[in-house]
C-alpha positions as CSV (number, residue, x, y, z in Angstrom):
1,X,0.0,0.0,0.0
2,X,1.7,3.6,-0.6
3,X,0.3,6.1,1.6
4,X,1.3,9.8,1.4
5,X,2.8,10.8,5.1
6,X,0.5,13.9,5.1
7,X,-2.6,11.6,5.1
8,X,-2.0,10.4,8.3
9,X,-1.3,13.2,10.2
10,X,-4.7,13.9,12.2
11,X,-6.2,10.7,12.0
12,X,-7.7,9.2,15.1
13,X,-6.1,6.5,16.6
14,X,-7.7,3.3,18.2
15,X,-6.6,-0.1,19.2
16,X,-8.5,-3.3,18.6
17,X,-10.4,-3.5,21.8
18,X,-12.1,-0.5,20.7
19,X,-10.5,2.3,22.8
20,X,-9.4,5.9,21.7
21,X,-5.6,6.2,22.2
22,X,-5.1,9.2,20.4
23,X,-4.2,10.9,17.1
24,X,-1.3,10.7,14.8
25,X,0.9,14.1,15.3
26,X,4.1,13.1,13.5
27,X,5.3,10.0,11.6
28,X,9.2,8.6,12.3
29,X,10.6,6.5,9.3
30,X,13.9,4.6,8.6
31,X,15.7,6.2,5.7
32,X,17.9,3.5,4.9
33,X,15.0,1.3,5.4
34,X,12.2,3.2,3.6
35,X,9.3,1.9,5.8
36,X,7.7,3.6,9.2
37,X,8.8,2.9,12.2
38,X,7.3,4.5,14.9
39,X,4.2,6.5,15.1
40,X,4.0,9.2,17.2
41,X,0.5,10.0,18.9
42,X,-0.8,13.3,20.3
43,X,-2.0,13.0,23.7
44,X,-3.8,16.2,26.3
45,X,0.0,17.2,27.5
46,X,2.2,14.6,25.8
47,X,3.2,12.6,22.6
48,X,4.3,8.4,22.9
49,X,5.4,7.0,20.7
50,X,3.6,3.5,19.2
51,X,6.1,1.0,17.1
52,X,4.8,0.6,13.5
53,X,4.9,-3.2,13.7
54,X,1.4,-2.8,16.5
55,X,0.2,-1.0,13.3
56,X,-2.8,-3.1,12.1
57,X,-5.0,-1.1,9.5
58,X,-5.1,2.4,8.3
59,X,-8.2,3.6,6.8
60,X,-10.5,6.6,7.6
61,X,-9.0,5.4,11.3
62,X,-5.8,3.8,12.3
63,X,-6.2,0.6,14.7
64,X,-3.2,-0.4,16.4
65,X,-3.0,-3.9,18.0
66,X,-3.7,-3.5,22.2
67,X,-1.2,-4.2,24.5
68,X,-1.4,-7.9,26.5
69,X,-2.9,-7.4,29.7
């Protein structure tokens, strides 16, 4: 799938037990690599960053796989 960056920024971010985490507010890439690497999410007060790899879908959302409990 090829993706321009700039689509992404904004887009609300959930994880796939259904919860709000956030939205995207920058995007980190590998040059050497050409392929994301860590998306970082805009938060009241703070940015974390989420590894690319918990990336599951990207569509008019972005779901990101939830962490083991």
């Amino acid at each position: 799938m090829v993706m321009r960056l700039s689509k992404l920024y904004g887009k609300q971010i959930y994880n796939t037990r259904g919860y709000y985490v956030g939205y995207v507010d920058e995007v980190l890439i590998e040059i050497d690599r050409g392929r994301g690497k860590v998306v970082a999410l805009g938060l009241p007060g703070e940015k974390v960053g989420v590894p690319y790899d918990r990336v599951t879908a990207i569509g008019d959302i972005i779901l990101v796989k939830a962490k083991e409990e």
